[in-house]
N, C-alpha and C positions, 0 to 999 in steps of 0.2 A: 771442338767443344760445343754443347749444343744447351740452349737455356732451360733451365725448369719449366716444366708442364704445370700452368695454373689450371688444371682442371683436365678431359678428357681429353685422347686423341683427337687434333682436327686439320693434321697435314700440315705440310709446311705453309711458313707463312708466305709464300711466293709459289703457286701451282700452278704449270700452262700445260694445258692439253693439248696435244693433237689427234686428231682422228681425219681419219679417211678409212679407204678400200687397198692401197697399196702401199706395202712397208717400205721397198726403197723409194718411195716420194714422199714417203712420212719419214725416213730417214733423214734425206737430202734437206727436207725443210727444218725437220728439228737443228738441224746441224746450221741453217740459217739464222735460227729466232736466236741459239746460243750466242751465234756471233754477235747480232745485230742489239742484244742486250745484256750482254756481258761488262760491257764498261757502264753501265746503271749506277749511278753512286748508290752504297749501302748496301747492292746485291752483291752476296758475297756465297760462296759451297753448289754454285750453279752445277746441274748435273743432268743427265737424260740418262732413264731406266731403260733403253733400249740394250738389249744383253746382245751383242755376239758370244753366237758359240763354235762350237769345232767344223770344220769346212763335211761337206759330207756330199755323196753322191748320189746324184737325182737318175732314175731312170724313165723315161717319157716313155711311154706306153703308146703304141700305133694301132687307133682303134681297130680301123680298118682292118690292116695285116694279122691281127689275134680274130677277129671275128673271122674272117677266111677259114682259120684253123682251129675254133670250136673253143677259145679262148675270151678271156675278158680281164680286165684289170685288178679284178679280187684272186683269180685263178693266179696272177702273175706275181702280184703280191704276197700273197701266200708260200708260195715256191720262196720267194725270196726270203720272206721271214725263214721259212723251215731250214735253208739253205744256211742263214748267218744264227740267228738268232737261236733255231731248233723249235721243235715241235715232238710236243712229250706223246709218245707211240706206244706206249706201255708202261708195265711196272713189274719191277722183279721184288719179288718175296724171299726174305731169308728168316726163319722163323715168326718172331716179331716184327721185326722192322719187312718195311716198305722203303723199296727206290723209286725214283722213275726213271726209267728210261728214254733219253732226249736225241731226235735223230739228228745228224745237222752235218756241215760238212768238217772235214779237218781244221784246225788253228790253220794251219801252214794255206791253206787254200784261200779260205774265207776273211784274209787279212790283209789280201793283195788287192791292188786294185785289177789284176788281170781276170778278176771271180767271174766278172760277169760275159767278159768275152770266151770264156771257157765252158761255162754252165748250160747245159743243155734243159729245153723243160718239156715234160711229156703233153701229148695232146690227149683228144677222146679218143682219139680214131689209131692208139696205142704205139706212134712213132713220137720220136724226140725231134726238137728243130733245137736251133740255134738260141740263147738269149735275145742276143742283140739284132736276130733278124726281127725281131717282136718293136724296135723301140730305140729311140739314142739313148746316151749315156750324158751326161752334164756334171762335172766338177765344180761345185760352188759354194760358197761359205751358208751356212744355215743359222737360224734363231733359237737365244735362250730360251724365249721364253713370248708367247705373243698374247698382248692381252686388249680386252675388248671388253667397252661400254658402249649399252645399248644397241648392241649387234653390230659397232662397227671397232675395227682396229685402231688403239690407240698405245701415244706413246708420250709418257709425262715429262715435263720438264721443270724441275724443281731446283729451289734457292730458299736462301736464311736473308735474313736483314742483319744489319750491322751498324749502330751510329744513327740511324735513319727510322722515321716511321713506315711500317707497312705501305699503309694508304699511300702517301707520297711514291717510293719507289715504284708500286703496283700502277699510278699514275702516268710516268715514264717509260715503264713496259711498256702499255697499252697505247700510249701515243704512238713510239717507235712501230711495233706491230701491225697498228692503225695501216700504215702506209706499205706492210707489206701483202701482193697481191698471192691469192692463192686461185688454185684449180677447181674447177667446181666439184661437189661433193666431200669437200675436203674444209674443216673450221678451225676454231680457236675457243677456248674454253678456258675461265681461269676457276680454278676448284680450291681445293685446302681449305687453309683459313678463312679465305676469301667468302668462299661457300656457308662454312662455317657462319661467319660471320652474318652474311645477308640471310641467311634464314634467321637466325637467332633473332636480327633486327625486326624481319616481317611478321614472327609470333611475337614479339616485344609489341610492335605497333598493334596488333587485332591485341593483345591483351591491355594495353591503354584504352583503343576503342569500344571496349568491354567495358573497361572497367568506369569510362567516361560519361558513355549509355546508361549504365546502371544509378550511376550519382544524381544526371540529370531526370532518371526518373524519378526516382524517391525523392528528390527535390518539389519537383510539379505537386507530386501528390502531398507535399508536409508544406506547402505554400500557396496548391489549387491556383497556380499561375503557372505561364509558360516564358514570362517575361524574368522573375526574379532568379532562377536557374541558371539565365543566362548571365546575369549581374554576379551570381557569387560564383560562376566558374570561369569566367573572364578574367578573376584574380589566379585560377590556378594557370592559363595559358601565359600571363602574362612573369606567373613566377617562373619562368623558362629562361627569362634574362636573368635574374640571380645566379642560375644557375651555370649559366654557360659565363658568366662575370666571376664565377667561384672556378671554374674549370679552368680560366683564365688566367686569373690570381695565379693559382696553385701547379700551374702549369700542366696541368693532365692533360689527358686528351678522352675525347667522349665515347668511355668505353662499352660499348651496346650492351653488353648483359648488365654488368655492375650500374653502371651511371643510367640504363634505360629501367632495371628493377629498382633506383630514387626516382626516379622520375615518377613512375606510379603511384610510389609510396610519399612521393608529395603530393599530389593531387588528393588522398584521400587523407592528408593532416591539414592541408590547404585549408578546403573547405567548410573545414569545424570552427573557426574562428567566425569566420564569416556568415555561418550558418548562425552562431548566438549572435552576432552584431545586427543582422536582420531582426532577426525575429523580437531582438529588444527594442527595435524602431517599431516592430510594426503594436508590439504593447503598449507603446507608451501613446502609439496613435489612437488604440482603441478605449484610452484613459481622455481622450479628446483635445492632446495637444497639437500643434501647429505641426507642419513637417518638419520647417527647419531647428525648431525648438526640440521635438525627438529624434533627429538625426544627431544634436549635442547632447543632449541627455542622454541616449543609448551609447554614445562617444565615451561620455563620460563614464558612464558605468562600467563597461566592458573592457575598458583599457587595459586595468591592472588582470583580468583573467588573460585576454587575449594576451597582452605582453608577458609574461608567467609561463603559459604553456609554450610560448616561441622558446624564451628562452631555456626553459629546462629540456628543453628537445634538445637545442644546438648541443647547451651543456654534456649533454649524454651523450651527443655524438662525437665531440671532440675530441676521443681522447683515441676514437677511432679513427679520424678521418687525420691526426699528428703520426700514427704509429704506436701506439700505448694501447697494451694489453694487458690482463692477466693470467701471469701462468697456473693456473691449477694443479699441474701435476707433476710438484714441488712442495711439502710440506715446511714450512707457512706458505700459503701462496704469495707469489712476489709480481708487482710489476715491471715488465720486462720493455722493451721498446726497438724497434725496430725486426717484428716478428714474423714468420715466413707468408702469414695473411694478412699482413699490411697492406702490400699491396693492390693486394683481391679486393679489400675491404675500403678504404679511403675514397675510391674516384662517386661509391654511392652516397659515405658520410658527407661528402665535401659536394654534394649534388642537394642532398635535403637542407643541409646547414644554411647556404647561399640563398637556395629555394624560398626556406620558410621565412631568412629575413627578409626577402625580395615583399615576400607574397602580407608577411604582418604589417608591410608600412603599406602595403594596395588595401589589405583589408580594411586598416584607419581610416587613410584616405581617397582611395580611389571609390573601393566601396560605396560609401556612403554619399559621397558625390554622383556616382553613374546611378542607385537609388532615388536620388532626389531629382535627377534629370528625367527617372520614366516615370516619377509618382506626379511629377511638374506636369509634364505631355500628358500623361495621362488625366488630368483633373482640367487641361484645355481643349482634349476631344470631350470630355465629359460635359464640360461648359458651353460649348458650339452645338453638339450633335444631341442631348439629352435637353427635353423641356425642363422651364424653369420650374415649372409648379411642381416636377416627379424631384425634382435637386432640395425644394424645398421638403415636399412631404417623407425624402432619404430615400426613395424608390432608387437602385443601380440603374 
């Protein structure tokens, strides 16, 4: 039984690579790593894509002894193909239709293993010698199928989870593995999900750091400070304990696409709060009250807006981040619960929710507090480093 695919293929969720230059040492080790973490709690459908196929017979080409006699390894090979396989030498005509004609030796000959001791192959110089004086002969099992990343031979070794989270079991692998030693030229790779996963994470991170860059400049430029940018996005790092306190609660785990695309999308509801709670301080300042007197006054004012939008956010997304949707395509529409993008959807709901209350009590009060600490410092380098007569005449 294998779980529903939330989203595109991206390999199992357990993928170890092996690569080297030689399949039976990529054999012999794949058949080690199975051993050595097979009893993994939770790793459960373990398997290696290494195909045996049908035994088949090698013939070793003696360069030397073919060069003597005006021969080479394509010439030899060739013969052999023609010999088993045939080689289309013409075509007969019967009105319409077209055959071709394939030369090659008897069923009865070409079946035996005695073909090659028997088959004579012609030279330039218009005599036949022997097969086997050209070359040994080697009976040995041969390969399904051989497959190669980045130019060198690999061979997968793949597993499901069961009961357990990825990360954890993938933990345990890599421990156990840790301590096994390999030959050089020869690695360890873990791909799939895995893969999947940390790319996903590292365009997740440059697109936070995009989109962080961006906030803190339109900030500068709508404040012509480099100081208060930092005060109102202080609140969004710090709504990251909400979040992981909601992830907590709720018992999820922090799912890089879903819970890292909340995480963006808190940072830029974060900042709106905060963004009117400033700029109402800095009005009431330029009305010529005290600091501390418009840091409560702006308090006061802005409460009921900043409290309002907190909450009709959460509100909205509650109903997502429980399992409740509505089916559409069902006349009347009805709400349903427990719906196949529940799960998709909740760990982002349950990421802003947590987020945004974390981030509305920083806005209240951390805010407005880290505000009065740099508007404070700043009015006592002001008072130390700036004459008194330019303080008087309002000269910055």
């Amino acid at each position: 039984m294998q779980k529903e695919e939330e989203g595109p293929p991206t390999g199992a969720p357990v993928s170890i690579e092996l690569s080297g230059d030689d399949f039976d040492v990529l054999e012999r080790y794949a058949t080690d790593v199975i051993r050595a973490i097979e009893t993994v709690p939770g790793l459960v459908d373990l398997q290696s894509d290494l195909e045996k196929a049908l035994p088949e017979v090698r013939f070793h080409v003696d360069r030397n002894r073919a060069a003597l006699l005006g021969l080479d390894t394509a010439d030899i090979g060739n013969f052999l193909r023609m010999a088993i396989y045939g080689i289309e030498s013409s075509r007969f005509r019967a009105d319409e239709d077209e055959y071709d004609i394939t030369l090659r030796l008897p069923k009865g000959q070409r079946s035996t293993m005695n073909l090659l001791d028997q088959a004579f192959i012609p030279t330039p110089a218009g005599t036949a010698v022997p097969l086997t004086s050209l070359g040994t002969i080697e009976y040995t099992g041969g390969r399904g199928a051989i497959r190669r990343k980045q130019q060198k031979r690999v061979v997968s070794i793949t597993g499901n989870n069961q009961g357990r989270g990825v990360d954890k079991i993938l933990a345990d692998v890599q421990e156990r593995l840790a301590r096994m030693p390999l030959p050089r030229g020869y690695q360890i790779d873990y791909t799939g999900d895995t893969e999947e996963m940390r790319e996903s994470g590292v365009f997740l991170m440059k697109a936070f750091g995009i989109a962080a860059g961006l906030i803190l400049v339109i900030l500068v430029i709508q404040f012509n400070s480099a100081v208060l940018p930092l005060v109102i996005f202080f609140s969004v790092i710090m709504s990251m304990v909400g979040v992981m306190w909601g992830l907590l609660l709720c018992g999820m785990r922090f799912g890089v696409i879903m819970t890292g695309v909340g995480v963006i999308s808190l940072a830029g509801i974060v900042v709106n709060n905060a963004i009117v709670l400033i700029d109402c301080i800095r009005q009431r300042r330029d009305e010529g009250m005290e600091l501390s007197e418009a840091i409560v006054t702006a308090g006061r004012m802005r409460l009921r807006p900043v409290l309002l939008t907190a909450t009709t956010t959460i509100l909205g997304l509650t109903p997502m981040a429980i399992g409740y949707s509505l089916d559409i395509h069902r006349w009347p529409p009805r709400i349903v619960a427990g719906a196949e993008s529940s799960a998709w959807w909740a760990p982002m709901a349950v990421a802003v929710i947590f987020g945004l209350a974390m981030a509305t009590v920083l806005t209240l009060v951390l805010v407005p507090a880290m505000y009065s600490l740099v508007e404070g410092f700043a009015q006592r380098m002001q008072r130390r480093f700036v004459p008194k007569d330019e303080l008087e005449a309002g000269e910055p």
